[in-house]
C-alpha positions in Angstrom: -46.9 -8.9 41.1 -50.6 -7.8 39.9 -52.1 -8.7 36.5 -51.7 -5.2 35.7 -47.9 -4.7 36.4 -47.4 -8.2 34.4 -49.5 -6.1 31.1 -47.3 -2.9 31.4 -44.2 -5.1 31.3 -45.0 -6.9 28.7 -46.2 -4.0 27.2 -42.6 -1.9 27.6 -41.0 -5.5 26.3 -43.0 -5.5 22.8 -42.4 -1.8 22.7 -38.5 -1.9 23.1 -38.7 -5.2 21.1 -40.5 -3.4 18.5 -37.3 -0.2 18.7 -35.1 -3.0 18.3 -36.4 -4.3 15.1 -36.8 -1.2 13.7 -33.4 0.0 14.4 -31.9 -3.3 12.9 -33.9 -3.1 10.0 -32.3 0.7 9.4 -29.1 -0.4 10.4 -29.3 -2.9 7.8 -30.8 -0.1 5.1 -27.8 2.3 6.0 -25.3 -0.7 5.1 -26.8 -2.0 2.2 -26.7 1.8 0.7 -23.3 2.4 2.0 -22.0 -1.3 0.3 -23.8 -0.1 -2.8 -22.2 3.1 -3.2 -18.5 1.1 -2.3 -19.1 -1.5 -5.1 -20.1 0.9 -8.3 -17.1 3.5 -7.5 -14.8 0.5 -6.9 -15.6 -0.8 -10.4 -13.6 1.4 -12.4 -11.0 1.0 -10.0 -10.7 -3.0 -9.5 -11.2 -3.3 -13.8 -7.6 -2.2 -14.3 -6.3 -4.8 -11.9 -8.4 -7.4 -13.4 -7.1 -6.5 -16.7 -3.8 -6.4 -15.9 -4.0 -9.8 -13.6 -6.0 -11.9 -16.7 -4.2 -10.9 -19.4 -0.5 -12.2 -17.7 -2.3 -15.3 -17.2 -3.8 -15.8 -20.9 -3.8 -15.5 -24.4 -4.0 -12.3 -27.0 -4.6 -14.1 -30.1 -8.3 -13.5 -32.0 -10.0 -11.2 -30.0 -9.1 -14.2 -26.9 -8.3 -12.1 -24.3 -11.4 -9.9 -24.3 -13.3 -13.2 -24.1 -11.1 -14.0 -20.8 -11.1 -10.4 -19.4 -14.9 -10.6 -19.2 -15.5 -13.5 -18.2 -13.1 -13.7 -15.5 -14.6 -10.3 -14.2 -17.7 -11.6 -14.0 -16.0 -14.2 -11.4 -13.9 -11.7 -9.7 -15.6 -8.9 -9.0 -18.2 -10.9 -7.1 -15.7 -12.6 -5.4 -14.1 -9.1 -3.8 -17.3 -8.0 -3.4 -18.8 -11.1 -0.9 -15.0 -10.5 0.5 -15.4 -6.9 1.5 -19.0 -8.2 2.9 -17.7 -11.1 5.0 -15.0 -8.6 6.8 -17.7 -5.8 7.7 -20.5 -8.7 8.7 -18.5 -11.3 10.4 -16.5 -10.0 13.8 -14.8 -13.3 14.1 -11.6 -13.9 13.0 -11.3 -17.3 12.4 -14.8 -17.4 10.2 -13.7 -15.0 8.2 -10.5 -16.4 7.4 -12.7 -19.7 6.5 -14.9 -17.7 4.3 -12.1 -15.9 3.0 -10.8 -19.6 2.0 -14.3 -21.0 0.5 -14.4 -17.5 -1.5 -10.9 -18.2 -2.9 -11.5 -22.1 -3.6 -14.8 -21.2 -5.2 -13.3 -18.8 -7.4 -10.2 -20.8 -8.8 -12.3 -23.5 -9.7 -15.2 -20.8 -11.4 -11.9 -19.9 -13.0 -10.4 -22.8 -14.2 -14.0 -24.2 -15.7 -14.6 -21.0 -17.3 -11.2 -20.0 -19.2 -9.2 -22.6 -18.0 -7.7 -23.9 -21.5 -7.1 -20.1 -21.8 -5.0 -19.4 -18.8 -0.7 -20.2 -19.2 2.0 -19.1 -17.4 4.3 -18.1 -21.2 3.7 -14.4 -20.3 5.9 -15.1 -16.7 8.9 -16.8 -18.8 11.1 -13.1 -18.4 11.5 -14.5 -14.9 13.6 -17.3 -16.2 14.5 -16.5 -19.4 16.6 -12.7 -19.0 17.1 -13.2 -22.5 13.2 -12.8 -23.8 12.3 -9.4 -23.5 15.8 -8.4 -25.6 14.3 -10.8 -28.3 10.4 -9.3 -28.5 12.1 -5.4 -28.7 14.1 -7.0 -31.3 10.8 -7.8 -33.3 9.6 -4.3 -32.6 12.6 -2.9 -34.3 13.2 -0.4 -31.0 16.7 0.4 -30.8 18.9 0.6 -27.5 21.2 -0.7 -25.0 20.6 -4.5 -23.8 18.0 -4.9 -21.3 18.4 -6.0 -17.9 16.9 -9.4 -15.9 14.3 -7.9 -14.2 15.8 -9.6 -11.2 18.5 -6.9 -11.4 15.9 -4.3 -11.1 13.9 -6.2 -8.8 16.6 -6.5 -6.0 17.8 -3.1 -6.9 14.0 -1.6 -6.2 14.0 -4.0 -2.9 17.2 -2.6 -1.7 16.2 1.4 -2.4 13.2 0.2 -0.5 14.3 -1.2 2.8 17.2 1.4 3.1 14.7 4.5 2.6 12.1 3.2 4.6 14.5 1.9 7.7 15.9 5.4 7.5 13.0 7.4 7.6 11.7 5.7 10.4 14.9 6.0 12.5 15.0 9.5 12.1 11.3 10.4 12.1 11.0 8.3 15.5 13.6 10.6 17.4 12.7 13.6 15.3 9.3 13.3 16.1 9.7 12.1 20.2 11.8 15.5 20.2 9.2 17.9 18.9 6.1 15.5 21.2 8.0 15.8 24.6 10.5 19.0 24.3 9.8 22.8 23.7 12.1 25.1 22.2 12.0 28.6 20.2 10.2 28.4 17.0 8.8 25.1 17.9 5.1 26.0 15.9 6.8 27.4 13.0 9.1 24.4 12.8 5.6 22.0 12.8 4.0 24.2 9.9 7.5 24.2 8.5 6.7 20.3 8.2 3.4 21.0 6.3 4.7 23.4 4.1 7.9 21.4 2.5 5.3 18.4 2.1 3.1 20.1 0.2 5.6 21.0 -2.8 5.1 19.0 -5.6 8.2 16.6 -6.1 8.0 17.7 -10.3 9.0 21.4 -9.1 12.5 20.3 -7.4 13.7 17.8 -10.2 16.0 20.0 -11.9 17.4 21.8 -8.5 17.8 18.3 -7.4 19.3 17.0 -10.5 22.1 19.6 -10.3 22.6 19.2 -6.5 22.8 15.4 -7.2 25.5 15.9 -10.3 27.8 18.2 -7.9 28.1 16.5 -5.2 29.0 13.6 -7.7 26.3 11.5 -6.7 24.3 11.0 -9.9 23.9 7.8 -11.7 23.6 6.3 -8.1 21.2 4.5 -6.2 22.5 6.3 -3.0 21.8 9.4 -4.4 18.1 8.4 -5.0 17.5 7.1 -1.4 19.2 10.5 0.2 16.6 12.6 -2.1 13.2 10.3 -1.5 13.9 10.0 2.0 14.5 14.4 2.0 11.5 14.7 0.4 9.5 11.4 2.7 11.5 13.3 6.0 9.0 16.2 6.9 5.3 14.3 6.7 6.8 11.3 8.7 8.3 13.5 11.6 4.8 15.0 11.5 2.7 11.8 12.1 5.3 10.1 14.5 4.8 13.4 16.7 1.4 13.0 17.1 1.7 9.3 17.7 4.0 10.4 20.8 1.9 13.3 22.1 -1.3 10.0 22.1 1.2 8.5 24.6 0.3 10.3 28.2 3.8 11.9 30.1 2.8 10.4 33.0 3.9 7.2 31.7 7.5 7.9 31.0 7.7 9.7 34.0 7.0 7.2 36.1 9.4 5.0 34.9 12.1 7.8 35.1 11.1 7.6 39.2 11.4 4.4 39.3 15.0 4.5 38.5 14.8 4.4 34.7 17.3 6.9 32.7 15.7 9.2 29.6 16.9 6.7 27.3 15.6 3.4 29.3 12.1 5.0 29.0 12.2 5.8 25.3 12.9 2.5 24.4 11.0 0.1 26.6 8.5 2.2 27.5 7.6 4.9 25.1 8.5 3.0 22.0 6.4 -0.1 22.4 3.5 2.1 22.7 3.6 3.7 19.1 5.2 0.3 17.2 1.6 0.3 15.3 2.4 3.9 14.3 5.9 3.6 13.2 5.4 0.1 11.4 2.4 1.8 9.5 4.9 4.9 8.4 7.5 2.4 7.8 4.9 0.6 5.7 4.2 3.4 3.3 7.6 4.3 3.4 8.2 1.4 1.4 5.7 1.6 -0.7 6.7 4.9 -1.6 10.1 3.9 -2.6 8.8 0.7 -4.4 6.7 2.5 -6.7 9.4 5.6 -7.2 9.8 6.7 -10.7 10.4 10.6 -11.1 13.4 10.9 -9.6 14.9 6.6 -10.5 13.9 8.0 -14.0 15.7 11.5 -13.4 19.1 10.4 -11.4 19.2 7.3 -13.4 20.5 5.4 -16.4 23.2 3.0 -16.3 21.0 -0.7 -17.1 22.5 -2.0 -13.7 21.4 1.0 -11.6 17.7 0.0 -13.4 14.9 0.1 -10.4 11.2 -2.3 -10.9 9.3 1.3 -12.1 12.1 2.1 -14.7 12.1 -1.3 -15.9 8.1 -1.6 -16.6 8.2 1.8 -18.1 10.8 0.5 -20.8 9.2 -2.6 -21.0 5.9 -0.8 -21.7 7.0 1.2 -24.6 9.3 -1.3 -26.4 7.4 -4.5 -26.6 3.8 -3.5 -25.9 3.0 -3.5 -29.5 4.4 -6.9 -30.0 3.4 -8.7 -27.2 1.2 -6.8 -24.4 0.9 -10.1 -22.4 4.8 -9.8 -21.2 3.5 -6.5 -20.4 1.0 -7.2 -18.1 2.9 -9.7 -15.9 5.7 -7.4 -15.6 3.1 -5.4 -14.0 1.6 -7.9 -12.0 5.3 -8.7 -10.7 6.3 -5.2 -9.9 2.8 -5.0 -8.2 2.9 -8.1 -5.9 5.3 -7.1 -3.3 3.2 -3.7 -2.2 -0.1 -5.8 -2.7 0.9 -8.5 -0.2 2.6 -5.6 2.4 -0.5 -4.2 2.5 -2.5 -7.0 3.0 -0.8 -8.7 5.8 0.2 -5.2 7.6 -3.0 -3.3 6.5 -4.4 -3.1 10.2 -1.3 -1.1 11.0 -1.9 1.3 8.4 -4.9 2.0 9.3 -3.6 3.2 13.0 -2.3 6.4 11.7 -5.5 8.1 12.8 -4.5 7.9 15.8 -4.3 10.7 18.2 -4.2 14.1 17.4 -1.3 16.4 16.3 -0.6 19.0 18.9 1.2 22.2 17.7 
């Protein structure tokens, strides 16, 4: 190799060394805006939380909790922020599970030196105590039946949820592997159809549903409430699940069919295990949905013992909250918690619903 050929090589090597750089160093630019931009419109969104998760954990007396609020935003929202960093930087599991675990020890102790001798767990005794929150509306002078343990509405709002959701994703499944792999008259109008009932706003059908509900003689029951959110839950679930099956190829499931498999041996071993990140993502926000339900609990109903998690913090909310806001607030973070750690430990499958396309 000549002198010359060695120059133009390394020549071509600074050159695309020099791209490199310079592509990095944009790369970098166009994160560092886009991370910008995420933090200062996810600041009046996080403040709530924070609000709501320090003042269950502290005082209210002389101007306290404004003292704690701040100070343990000033901890917090850092602490998200260097979160949300460390899962778009780091591609490796296990280091950002270890980071994830420095960020949390860091933070409790910046915590607990900061507002430690503020912080108690008094505004959690309604979880122990089912007689508490009866006492504080009694200072408030509200009026009313007894309150319910929240436990009461808490398995109540658990139950609604795991019926709705298991039946919305047994009959969106078949619904929607129907409309993916069979064609029939009207099939396109049927899809829109889909579209169409979704979009209504829930608020329009409440007093049609009402009167349905108080015919058929099931009002003032839970049942009632899961046969009208999983109605109204029905059309948008079908739709997604349909274009999870059309993302699976036919060739697939016809080939096990030739090899001796029946229509229904297909489905289940081999069409189903290729959408289960689609149909635990819809079953996902199915229960979310009916976790955080409160139009139609608060329409269909009002014995204390039917009382769902949203019904209960509502009531809780405008009794006591001039008394004792603190109650309040863990209430919230209670009814709050199970949706929080769903998403967090299922959030990957969530995310798969962009999956595919929807064919009409």
């Amino acid at each position: 190799m000549t002198g010359k050929t060695q120059t133009n090589l390394q020549t071509d090597q600074e050159y695309w060394n020099l791209r490199a750089r310079k592509s990095k160093r944009a790369r970098w630019r166009q994160q560092s805006i886009l991370i910008g931009f995420l933090i200062l419109a996810s600041i009046p969104v996080l403040l709530p939380y924070f609000w709501l998760f320090t003042i269950s954990f502290s005082a209210r007396t002389g101007g306290v909790e404004s003292f704690v609020l701040w100070r343990a935003c000033a901890i917090l929202l850092p602490a998200v922020f260097i979160g949300g960093a460390v899962q778009m930087f780091i591609p490796s599991r296990r280091h950002r599970l270890d980071a994830y675990f420095a960020i949390i020890v860091v933070a409790l102790i910046a915590l607990v030196w900061s507002i430690g001798p503020y912080l108690h767990l008094e505004n959690y005794r309604f979880l122990w105590n089912p007689n508490i929150v009866e006492e504080l509306k009694g200072m408030s002078g509200a009026g009313g039946d007894q309150f319910p343990w929240v436990w009461s509405a808490f398995w109540n709002s658990l139950i609604f949820a795991c019926v709705q959701s298991i039946v919305v994703l047994y009959v969106s499944t078949l619904a929607g592997y129907y409309i993916s792999r069979f064609s029939f008259p009207g099939r396109s109008t049927f899809l829109q159809s889909l579209l169409v009932l979704h979009a209504f706003p829930a608020m329009t059908l409440v007093i049609p549903i009402f009167l349905i509900m108080f015919w058929v003689g099931l009002i003032d029951t839970i049942t009632g409430v899961v046969l009208v959110v999983v109605t109204l839950e029905l059309p948008f679930s079908i739709f997604l699940m349909k274009g999870f099956f059309d993302s699976v190829s036919w060739d697939i499931e016809m080939s096990a069919i030739v090899d001796g498999a029946s229509r229904r041996q297909a489905f289940v071993k081999v069409v189903l295990p290729q959408v289960k990140g689609g149909m635990l993502a819809i079953g996902i926000l199915a229960f979310i949905k009916g976790w955080e339900e409160y139009v139609f609990v608060r329409t269909l109903l009002f014995e204390k013992s039917n009382w769902m998690m949203s019904l209960y913090l509502f009531w809780v909310s405008e009794d006591i909250m001039g008394v004792d806001y603190g109650i309040v607030a863990a209430v919230g973070v209670f009814y709050v918690l199970p949706s929080l750690l769903l998403y967090l430990f299922f959030q990957k499958y969530i995310v798969q619903l962009n999956i595919g396309g929807v064919k009409g």
